[in-house]
Wavefront OBJ file of the C-alpha trace (Angstrom):
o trace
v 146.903 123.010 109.862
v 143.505 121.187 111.117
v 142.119 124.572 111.358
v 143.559 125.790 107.969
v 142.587 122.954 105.804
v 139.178 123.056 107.263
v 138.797 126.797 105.807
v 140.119 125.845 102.811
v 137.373 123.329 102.254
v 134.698 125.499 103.404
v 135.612 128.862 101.592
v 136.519 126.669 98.510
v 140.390 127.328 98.348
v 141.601 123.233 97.791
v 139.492 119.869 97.595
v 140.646 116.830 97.642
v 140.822 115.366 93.672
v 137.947 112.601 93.131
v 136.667 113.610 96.429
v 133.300 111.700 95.959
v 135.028 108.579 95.360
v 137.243 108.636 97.833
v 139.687 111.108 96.644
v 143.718 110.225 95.169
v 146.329 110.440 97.033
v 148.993 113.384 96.109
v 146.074 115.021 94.281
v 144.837 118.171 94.510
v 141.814 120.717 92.944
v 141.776 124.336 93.833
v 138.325 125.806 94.219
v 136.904 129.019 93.083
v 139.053 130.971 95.528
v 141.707 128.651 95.787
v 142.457 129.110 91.300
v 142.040 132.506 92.220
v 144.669 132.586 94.357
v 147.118 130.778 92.950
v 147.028 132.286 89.343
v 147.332 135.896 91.186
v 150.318 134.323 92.848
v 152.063 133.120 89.482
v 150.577 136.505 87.641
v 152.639 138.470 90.599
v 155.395 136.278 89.851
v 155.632 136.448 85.625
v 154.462 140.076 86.260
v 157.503 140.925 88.648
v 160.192 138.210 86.530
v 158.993 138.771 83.079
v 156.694 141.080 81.624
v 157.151 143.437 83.889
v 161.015 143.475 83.802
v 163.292 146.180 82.797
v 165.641 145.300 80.263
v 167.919 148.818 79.786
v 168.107 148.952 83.288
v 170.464 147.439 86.227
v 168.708 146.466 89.103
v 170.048 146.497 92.404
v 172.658 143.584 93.057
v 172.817 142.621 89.330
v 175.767 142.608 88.007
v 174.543 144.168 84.230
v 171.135 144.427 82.603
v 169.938 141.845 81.741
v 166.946 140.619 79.227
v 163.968 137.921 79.912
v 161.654 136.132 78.251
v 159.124 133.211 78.512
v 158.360 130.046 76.765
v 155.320 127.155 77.478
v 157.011 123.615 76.678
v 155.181 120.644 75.967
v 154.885 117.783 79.479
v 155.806 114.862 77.169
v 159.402 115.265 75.543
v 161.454 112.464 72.955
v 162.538 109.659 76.193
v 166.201 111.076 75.217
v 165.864 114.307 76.664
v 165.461 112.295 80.157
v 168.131 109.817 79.362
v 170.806 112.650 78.609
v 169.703 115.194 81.975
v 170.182 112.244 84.203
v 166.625 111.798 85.467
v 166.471 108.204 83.463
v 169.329 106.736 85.799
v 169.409 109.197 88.746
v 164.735 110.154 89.539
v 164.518 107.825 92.555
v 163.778 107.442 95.731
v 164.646 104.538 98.277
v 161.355 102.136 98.792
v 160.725 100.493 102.392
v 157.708 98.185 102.403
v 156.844 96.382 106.168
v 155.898 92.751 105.385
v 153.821 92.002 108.588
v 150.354 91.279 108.431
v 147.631 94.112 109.163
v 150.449 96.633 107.982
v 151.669 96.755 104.424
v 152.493 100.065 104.773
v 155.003 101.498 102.204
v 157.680 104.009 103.562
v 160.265 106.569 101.842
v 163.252 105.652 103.626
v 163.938 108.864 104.498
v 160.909 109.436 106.379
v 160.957 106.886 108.466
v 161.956 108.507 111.232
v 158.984 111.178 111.063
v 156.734 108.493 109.550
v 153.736 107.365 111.669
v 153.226 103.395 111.248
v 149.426 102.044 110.491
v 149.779 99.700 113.786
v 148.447 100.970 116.992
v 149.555 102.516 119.419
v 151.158 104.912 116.772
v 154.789 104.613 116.501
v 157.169 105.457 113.623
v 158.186 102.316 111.304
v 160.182 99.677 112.898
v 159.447 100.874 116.514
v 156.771 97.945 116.959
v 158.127 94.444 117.591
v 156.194 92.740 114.866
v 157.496 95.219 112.367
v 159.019 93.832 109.225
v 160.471 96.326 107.393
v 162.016 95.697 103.502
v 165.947 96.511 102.551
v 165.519 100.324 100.753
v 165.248 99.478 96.939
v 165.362 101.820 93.880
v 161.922 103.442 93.104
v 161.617 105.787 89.910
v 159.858 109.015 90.519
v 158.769 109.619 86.748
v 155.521 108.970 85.773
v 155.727 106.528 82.252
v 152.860 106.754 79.617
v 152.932 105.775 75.910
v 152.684 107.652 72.842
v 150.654 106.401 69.845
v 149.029 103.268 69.073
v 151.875 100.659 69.800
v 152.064 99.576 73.629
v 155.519 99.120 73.269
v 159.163 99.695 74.403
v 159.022 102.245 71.351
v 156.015 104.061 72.241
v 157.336 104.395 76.086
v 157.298 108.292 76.717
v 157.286 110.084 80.680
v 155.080 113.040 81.842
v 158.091 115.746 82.778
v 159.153 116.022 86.654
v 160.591 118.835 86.196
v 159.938 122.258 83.121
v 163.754 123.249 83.188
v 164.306 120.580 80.191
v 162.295 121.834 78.309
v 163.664 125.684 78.048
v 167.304 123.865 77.669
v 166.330 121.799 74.493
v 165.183 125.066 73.597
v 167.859 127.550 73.919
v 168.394 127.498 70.163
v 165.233 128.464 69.189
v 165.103 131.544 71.570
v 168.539 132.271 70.081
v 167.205 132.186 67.067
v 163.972 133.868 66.813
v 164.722 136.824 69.831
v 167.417 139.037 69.944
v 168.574 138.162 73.246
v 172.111 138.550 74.110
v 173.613 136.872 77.030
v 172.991 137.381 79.943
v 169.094 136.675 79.458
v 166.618 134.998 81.283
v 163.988 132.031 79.834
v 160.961 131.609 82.538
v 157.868 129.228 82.558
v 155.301 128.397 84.556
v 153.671 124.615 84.420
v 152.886 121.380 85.273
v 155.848 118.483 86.566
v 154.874 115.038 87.825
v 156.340 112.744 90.159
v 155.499 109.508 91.312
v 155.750 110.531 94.776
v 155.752 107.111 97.334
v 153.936 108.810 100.165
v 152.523 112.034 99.185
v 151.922 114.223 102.838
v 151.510 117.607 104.106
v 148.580 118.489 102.512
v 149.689 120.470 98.962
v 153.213 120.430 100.341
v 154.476 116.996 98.892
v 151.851 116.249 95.520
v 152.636 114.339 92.864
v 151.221 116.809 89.981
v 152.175 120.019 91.249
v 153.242 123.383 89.294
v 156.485 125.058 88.982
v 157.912 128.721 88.361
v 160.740 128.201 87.067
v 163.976 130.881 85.040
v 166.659 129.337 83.551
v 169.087 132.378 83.348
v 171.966 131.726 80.880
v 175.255 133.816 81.825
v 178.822 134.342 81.301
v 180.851 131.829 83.326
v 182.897 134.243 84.114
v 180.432 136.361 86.204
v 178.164 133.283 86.861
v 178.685 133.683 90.801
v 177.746 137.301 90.989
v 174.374 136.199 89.056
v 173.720 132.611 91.322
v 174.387 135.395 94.113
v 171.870 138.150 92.793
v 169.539 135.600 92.174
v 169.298 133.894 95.716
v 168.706 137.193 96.990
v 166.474 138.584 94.955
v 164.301 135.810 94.881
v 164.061 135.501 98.782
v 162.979 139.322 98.686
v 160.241 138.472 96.189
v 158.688 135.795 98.855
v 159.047 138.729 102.142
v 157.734 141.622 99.450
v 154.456 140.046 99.251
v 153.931 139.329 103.091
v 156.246 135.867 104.511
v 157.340 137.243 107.889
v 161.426 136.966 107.849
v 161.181 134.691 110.506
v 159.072 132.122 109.136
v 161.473 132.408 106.137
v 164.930 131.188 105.202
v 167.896 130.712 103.237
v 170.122 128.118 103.335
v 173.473 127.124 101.302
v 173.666 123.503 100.529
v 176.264 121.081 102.218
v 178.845 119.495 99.801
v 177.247 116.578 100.469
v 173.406 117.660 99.421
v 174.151 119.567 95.958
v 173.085 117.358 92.507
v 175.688 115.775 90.383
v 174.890 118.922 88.346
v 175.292 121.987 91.109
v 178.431 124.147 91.110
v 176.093 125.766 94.282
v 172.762 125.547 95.626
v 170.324 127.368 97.830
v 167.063 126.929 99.439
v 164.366 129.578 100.337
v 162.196 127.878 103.310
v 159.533 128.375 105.260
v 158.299 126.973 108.681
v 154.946 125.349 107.396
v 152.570 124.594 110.677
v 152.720 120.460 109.829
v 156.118 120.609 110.563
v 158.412 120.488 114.053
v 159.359 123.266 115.901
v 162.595 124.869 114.316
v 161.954 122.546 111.125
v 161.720 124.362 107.337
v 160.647 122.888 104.252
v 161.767 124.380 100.718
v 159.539 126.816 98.662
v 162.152 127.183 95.957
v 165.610 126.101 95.488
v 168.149 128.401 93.623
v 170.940 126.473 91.609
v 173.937 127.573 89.705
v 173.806 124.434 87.417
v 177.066 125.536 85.510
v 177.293 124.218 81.861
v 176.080 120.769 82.736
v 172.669 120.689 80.789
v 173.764 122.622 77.752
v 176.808 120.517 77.232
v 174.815 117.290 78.348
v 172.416 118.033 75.781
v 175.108 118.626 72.569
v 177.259 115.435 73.659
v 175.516 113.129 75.767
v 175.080 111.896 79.186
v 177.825 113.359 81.687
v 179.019 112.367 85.278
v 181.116 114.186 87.503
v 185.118 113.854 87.852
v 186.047 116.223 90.189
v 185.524 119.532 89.895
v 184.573 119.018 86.081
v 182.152 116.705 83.922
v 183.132 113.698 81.413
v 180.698 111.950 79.014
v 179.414 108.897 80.328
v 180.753 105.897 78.686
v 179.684 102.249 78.216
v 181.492 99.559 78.542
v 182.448 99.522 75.184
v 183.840 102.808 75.602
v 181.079 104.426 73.683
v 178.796 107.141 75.074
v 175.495 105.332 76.887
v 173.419 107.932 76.116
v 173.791 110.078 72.918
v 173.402 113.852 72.785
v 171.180 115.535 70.137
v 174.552 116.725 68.854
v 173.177 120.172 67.909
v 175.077 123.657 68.614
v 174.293 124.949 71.914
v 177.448 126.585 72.158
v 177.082 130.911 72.069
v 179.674 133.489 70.175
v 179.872 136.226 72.315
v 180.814 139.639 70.413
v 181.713 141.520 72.839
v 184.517 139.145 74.045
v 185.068 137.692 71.040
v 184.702 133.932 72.281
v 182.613 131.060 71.746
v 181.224 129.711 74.907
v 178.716 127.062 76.752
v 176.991 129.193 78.789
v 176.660 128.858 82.480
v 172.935 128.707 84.241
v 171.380 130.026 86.867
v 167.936 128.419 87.952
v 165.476 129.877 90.636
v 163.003 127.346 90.461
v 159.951 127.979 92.203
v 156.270 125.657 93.892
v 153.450 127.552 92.860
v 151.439 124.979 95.092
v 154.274 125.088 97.910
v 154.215 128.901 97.472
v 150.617 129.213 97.478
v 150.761 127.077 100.585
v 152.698 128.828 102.578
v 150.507 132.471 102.080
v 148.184 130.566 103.114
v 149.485 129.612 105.974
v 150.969 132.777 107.051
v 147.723 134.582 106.228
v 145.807 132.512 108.218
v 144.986 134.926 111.684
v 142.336 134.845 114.495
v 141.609 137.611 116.894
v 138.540 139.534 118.103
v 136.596 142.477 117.235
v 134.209 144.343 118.888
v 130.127 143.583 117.799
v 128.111 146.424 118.005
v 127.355 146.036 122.047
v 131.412 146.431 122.160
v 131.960 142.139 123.174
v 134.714 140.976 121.764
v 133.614 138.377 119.103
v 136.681 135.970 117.783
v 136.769 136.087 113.716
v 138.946 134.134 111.672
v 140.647 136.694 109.011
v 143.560 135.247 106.228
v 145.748 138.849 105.595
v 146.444 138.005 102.084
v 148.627 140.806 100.827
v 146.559 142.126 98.290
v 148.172 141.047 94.754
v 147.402 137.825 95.971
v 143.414 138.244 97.296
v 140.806 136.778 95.433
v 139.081 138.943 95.068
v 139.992 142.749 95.970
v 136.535 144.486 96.922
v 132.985 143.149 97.947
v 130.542 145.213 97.722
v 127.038 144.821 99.897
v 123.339 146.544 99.944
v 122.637 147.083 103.528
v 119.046 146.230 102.901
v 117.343 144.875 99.731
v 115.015 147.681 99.555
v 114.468 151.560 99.165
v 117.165 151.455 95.708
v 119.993 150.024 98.288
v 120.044 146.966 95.601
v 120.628 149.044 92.819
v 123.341 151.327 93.465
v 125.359 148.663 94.849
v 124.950 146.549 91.584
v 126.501 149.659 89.565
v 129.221 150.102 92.250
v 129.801 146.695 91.724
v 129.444 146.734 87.601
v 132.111 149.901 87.774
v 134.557 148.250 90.378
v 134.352 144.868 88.490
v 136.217 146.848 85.199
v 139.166 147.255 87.016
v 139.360 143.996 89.575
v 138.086 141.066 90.637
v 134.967 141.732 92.771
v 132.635 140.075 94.972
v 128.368 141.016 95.302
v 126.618 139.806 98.321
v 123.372 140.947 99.886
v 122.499 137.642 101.750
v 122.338 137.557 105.697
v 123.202 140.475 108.131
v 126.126 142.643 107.334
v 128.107 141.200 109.757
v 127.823 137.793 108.631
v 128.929 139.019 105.036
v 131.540 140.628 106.579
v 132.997 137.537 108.605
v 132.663 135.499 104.746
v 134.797 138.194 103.373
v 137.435 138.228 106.125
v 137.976 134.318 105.764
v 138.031 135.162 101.634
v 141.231 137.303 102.592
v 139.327 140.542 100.824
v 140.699 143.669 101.418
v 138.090 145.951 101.443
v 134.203 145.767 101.884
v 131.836 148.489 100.572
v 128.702 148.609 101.976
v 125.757 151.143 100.645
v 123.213 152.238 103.321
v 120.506 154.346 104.084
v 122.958 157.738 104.055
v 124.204 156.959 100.340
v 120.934 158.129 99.437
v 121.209 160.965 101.031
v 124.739 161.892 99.517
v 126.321 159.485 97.408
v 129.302 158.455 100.099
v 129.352 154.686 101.031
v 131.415 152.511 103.641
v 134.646 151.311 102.841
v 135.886 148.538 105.571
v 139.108 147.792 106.056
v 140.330 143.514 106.351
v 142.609 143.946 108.568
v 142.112 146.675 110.857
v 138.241 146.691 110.304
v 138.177 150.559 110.069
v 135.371 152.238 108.383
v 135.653 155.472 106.746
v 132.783 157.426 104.366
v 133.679 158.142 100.971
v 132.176 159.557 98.018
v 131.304 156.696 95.110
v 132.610 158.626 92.702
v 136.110 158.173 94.405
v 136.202 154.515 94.845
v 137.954 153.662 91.768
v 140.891 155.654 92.539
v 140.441 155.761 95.885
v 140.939 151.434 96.099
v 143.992 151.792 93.634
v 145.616 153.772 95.659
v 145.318 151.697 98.897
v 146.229 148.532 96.754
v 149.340 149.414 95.065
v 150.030 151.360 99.054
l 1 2 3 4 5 6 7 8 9 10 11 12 13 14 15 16 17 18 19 20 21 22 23 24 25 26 27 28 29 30 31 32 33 34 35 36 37 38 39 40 41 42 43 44 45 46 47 48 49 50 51 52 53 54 55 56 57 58 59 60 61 62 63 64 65 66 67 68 69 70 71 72 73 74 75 76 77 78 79 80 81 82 83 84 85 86 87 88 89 90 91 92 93 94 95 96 97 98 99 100 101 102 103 104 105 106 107 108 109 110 111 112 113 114 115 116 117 118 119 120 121 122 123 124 125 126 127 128 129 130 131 132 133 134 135 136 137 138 139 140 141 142 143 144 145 146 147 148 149 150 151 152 153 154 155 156 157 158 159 160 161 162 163 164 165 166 167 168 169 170 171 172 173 174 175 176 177 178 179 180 181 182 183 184 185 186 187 188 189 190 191 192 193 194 195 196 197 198 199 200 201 202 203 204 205 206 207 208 209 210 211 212 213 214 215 216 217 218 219 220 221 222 223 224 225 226 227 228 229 230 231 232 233 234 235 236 237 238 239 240 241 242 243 244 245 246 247 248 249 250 251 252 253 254 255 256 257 258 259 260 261 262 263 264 265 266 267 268 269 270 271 272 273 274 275 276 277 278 279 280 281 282 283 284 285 286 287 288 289 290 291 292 293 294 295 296 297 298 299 300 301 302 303 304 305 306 307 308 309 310 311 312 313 314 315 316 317 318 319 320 321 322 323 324 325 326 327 328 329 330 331 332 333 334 335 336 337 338 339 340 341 342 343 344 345 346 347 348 349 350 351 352 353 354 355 356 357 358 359 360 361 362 363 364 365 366 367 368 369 370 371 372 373 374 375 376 377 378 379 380 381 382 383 384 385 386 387 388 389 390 391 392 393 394 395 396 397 398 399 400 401 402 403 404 405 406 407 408 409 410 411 412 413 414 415 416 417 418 419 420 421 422 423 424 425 426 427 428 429 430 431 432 433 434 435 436 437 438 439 440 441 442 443 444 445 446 447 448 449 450 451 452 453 454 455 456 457 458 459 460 461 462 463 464 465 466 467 468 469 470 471 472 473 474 475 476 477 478 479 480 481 482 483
């Protein structure tokens, strides 16, 4: 990780946020390759989820066709819609502060055990004899701001820690304005914020961070063939675009893990470098969240009783937290029935995601200079949807028109992808820049594309030249990047 983070800073992939004064913890800025990077990744994902899905057809595993579509909801929502999904009472995490002097250290009380204490010689929490550690209180996760002029119980509002809310306060409107029939799909991609007590792991564990997230709204009838499809598919996606199966995972929740709203949940993971040997953390979590949020959003606040859910009453017997008491019931024709939908949700890190390509891109080995020594490189195989950018192109020399017919390469290339121009330093050097970039392919025009118009195209990976003709490149480059 040392080693990654370093290139990350260097090649301008992630910064710290604030940096020059000292930088924020949980706080992150992605740098011109880094915002490259991660909108490719959530472009491959809306592109492969969304736009580019097939509604007439029935994909492998799915149970019928299905339709999707997308939606971009607002990060402050009316305090109610957090009261009624259970984030109000239920957002926290257990607080451990150590009292002793020189320390002061605050603790999630769940990571105590892999914590590292301030003290010296390091030690996890507790493990000194001076250590003073707090009883684990209640700490809200939601960040709280206030909306309008008033400072004021009124005016209280909190940034969203989490975009599913927002696509389930709006199932109406899709309803409404679409002709989607159930079973459909709602996706977005945004920002969620939580108030994180000790952000870690570099990008891992942030507390602004993005998500990818479907709500997929289903008959609960066949709402375990979909939570099945979708676990599935959704690992595929992650191995499809270069996450080595045995870095990657999935895993069924315990009884004892699921939320108060999970009929069933599963996690895709992935063995990040920070963590032990054997150890995964979660890149997306697939839940089959039944009718919980619909229902919770028509009538109120509900808890679990047994296998089903009850509204929430006070102790007055009326409901402690009041429903928009809207429809968000839906008449199915085909069966004739009026029904709550079940849901399905794949919800997705694009900065855990983007992480973890990263990470698994991230290679050294040697290649041969031009007296045959090996000479070590440091190379991140970024499958190419992902790559910054997809070509560089390079003048050997800045002189005898070398210059100039790489600029049009360049110019021609650059209508079709993102590409990079560099004739600074020896090729070799450019080269090396390139393979840290994670760029496919280098082109490089030389002293014989004068002669007749064929250049060098470089391979990343296997750093294999071959000659081509310019004219070709266009196609030529398409064809090894949808290979």
């Amino acid at each position: 990780m040392e080693k990654l983070t370093s290139l990350a800073k260097r090649r301008g992939f992630i910064f710290q946020s604030s940096e020059i004064y000292g930088g924020i913890g949980g706080f992150w800025d992605y740098g011109p390759l880094g915002v490259e990077l991660k909108r490719n990744l959530k472009e491959a994902w809306w592109r492969d989820m969304v736009s580019g899905h097939d509604d007439l057809a029935t994909l492998p595993g799915a149970p019928s066709p299905y339709a999707m579509t997308g939606l971009d909801c607002s990060i402050v929502m009316h305090p109610q819609v957090w009261k009624v999904s259970g984030h109000y009472d239920l957002f926290h995490d257990l607080l451990v502060d150590c009292r002793t002097e020189g320390c002061k250290a605050r603790f999630r009380a769940d990571h105590i055990p892999t914590s590292q204490c301030p003290l010296k010689p390091s030690r996890h929490p507790g493990e000194h004899d001076k250590c003073d550690l707090t009883e684990p209180r209640e700490f809200s996760l939601m960040f709280k701001t206030n909306v309008g002029a008033l400072f004021d119980p009124s005016s209280e509002a909190y940034l969203r820690p989490e975009t599913a809310q927002g696509i389930f306060v709006n199932f109406k409107n899709v309803l409404d304005t679409t002709r989607v029939k159930i079973p459909f799909g709602i996706a977005q991609i945004g920002k969620s914020f939580r108030n994180e007590i000790t952000p870690r792991n570099y990008t891992f564990r942030s507390r602004e961070f993005e998500q990818m997230e479907i709500e997929f709204f289903c008959h609960p009838a066949n709402s375990q063939q979909w939570y099945t499809y979708w676990r599935d598919r959704r690992f595929a996606w992650y191995t499809s675009l270069g996450l080595r199966s045995e870095n990657l995972r999935l895993r069924n929740h315990d009884a004892n893990e699921l939320s108060h709203y999970s009929c069933g949940t599963a996690d895709i993971e992935y063995a990040f470098p920070f963590l032990l040997a054997g150890e995964f953390g979660e890149l997306e979590g697939v839940a089959h969240r039944g009718d919980f949020d619909l229902r919770s959003h028509m009538e109120g606040k509900l808890v679990r009783a047994g296998d089903d859910f009850t509204l929430e009453l006070d102790q007055q017997g009326q409901p402690r937290y009041v429903g928009s008491g809207k429809e968000l019931s839906y008449f199915d024709d085909q069966r004739q029935e009026r029904i709550v939908p079940h849901v399905i949700e794949p919800s997705a890190g694009a900065d855990r995601a983007t992480l973890a390509f990263l990470c698994e891109a991230y290679t050294e080995d040697a290649i041969e200079d031009s007296q045959g020594k090996p000479q070590p490189r440091v190379v991140l195989k970024l499958h190419p949807r992902l790559a910054p950018f997809k070509v560089a192109v390079f003048p050997l020399v800045k002189r005898e028109g070398m210059p100039k017919i790489a600029q049009d390469i360049y110019r021609e290339l650059k209508r079709h992808w993102n590409v990079f121009y560099d004739e600074t330093g020896s090729v070799g050097r450019r080269y090396r820049r390139q393979d840290e970039s994670g760029t496919p392919f280098c082109i490089t025009v030389d002293s014989q594309t004068l002669e007749n118009q064929t250049v060098t195209l470089r391979d990343r990976d296997t750093t294999i030249q071959e000659r081509v003709a310019s004219k070709d490149l266009v196609a030529l480059i398409q064809e090894k990047l949808t290979a």
